[in-house]
C-alpha positions as CSV (number, residue, x, y, z in Angstrom):
1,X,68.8,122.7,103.0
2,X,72.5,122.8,101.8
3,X,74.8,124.6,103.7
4,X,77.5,124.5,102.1
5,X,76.1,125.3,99.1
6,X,74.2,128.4,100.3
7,X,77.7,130.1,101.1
8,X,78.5,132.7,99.4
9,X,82.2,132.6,98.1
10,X,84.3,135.9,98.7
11,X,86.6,136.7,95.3
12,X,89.8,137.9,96.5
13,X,91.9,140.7,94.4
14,X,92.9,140.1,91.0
15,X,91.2,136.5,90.7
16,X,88.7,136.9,88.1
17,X,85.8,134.1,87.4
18,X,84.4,133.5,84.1
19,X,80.9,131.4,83.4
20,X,80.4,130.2,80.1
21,X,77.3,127.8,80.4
22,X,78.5,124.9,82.0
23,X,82.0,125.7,82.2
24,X,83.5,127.8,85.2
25,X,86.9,129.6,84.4
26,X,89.2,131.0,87.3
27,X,92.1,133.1,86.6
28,X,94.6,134.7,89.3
29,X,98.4,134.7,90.0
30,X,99.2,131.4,90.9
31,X,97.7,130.3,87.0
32,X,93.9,129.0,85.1
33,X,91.7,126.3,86.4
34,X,88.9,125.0,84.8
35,X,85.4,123.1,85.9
36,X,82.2,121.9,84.1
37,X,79.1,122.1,86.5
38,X,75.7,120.8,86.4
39,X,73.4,122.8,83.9
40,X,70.8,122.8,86.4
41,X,72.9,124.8,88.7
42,X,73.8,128.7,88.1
43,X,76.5,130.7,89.4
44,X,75.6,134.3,90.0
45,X,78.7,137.0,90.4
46,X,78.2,140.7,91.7
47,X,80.1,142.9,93.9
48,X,83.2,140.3,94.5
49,X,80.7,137.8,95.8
50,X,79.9,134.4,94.1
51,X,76.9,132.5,94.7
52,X,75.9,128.8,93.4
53,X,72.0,128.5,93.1
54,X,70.0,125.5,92.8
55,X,66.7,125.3,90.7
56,X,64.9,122.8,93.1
57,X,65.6,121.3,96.4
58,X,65.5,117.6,95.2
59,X,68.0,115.5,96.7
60,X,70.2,115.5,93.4
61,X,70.5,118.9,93.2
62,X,71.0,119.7,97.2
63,X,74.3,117.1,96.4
64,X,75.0,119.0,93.5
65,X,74.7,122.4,94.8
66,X,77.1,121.4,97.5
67,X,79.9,119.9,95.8
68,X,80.2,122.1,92.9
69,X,80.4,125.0,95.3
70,X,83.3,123.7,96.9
71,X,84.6,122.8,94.0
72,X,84.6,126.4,92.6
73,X,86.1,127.4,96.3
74,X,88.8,125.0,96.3
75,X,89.6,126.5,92.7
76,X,89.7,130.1,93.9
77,X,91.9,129.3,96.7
78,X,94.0,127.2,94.6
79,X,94.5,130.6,92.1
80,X,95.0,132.6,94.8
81,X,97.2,131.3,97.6
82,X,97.9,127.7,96.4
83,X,98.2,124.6,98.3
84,X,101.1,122.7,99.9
85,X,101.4,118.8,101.1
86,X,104.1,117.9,103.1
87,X,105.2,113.9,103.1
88,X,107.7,112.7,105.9
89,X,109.5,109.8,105.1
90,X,110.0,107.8,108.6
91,X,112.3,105.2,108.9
92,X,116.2,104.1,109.1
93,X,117.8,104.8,105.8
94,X,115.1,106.4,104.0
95,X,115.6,108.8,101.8
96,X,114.4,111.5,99.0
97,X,116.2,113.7,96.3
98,X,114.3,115.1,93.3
99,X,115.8,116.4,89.6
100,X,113.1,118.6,88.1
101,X,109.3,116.6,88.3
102,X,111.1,112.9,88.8
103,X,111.3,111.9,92.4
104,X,113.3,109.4,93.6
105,X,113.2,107.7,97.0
106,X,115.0,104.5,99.1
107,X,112.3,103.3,101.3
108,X,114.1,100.3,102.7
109,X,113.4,98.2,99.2
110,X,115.8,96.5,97.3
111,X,115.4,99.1,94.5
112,X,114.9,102.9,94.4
113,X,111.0,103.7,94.2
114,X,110.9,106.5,91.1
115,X,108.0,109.3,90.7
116,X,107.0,110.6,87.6
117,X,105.6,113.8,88.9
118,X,102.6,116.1,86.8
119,X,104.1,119.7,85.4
120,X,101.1,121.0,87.2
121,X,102.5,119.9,90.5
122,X,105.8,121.5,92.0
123,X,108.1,118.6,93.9
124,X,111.2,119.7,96.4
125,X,112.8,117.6,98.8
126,X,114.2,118.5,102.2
127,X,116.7,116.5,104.2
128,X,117.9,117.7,107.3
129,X,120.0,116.0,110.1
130,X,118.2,115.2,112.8
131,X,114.6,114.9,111.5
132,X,112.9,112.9,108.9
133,X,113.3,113.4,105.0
134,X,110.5,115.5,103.8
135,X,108.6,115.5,100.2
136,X,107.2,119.0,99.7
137,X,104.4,119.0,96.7
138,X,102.8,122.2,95.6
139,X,100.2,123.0,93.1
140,X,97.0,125.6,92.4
141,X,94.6,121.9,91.9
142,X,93.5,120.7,95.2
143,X,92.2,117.4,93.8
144,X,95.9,117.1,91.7
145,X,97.9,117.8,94.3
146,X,96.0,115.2,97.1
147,X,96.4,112.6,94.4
148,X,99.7,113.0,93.7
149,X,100.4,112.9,97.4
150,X,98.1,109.6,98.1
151,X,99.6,107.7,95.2
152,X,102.9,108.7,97.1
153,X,102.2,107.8,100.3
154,X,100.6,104.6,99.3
155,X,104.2,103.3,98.3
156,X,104.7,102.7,101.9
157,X,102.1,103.3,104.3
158,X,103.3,103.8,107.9
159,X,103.0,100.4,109.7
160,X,101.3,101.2,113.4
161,X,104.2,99.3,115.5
162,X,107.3,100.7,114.5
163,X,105.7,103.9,112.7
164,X,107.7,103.4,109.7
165,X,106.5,104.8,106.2
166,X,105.3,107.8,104.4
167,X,103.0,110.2,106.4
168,X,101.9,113.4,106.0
169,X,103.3,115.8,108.3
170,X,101.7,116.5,111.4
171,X,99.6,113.2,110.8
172,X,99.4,111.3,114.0
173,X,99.5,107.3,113.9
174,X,97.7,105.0,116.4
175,X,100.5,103.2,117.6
176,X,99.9,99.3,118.7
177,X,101.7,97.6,121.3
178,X,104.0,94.6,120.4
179,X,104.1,91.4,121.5
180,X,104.6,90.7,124.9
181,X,106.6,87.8,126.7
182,X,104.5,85.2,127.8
183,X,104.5,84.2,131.9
């Protein structure tokens, strides 16, 4: 039995969700997402309350059920409140400045590492003195935004001796001891 997928999803004010047979539609402040589903699979709306139901409980659709419920989710979320990634940039001399959707960082390279960034994704960058550069990325599209931030972060993953790199914030690093003089 799917859990996930038996979940009922709660429609928050003014985010409206349109079904058009295998196209889900969600509109609210923050802009329009689309997603095609399964045919098997139906969506059912009444009283603020959306519910994904499966036709069988064969393991296709069980998988089925369970991702495209979350997808929908992650979509009214995303309409509604948004999401925010936060990238620190550890290390001596690095740095990060933005001018409209094109990053630009120094990550200790002989040349400036330039981003590209999708109009769907906001970019700002924060550098304050005493604590690490940060890359703030903001967006209504959960699977966008984390993909945007992974292709970032992959530039420079942070190394576990010195800790150097991009990480997300809050992420905590396994450090590994260095060498050690021999006796």
């Amino acid at each position: 039995m799917s859990r996930i997928g038996n979940a009922p999803i709660k429609l928050p004010e003014g985010v409206e969700v349109k079904v058009d047979g295998a196209a889900v539609s969600v509109k609210g402040k923050k802009g329009e997402l689309f997603q095609e589903i399964d045919r098997d699979l139906s969506i059912e709306i009444e009283e603020n309350v959306l519910t994904v139901k499966r036709p069988t409980d064969q393991k296709r659709h069980k998988a089925l059920h369970g991702l495209y419920r979350s997808l929908i989710s992650n979509m009214v979320v995303g309409v509604s409140e948004g999401y925010k990634i936060e990238l620190e940039l550890v290390g001596v001399g690095f740095r990060a400045s933005n001018s409209g959707q094109v990053l630009e960082m120094a990550l200790g390279f002989s040349h400036p590492v330039v981003f590209l960034i999708p109009a769907e994704v906001k970019v700002s960058t924060e550098m304050k003195k005493g604590s690490p550069p940060l890359v703030v990325l903001e967006s209504n599209d959960k699977q966008l935004i984390g993909q945007v931030a992974a292709r970032i972060r992959s530039v420079r993953k942070p190394e576990p001796y010195k800790g150097k790199g991009i990480r997300f914030k809050g992420e905590v690093l396994r450090r590994k001891e260095g060498k050690t003089a021999a006796k």
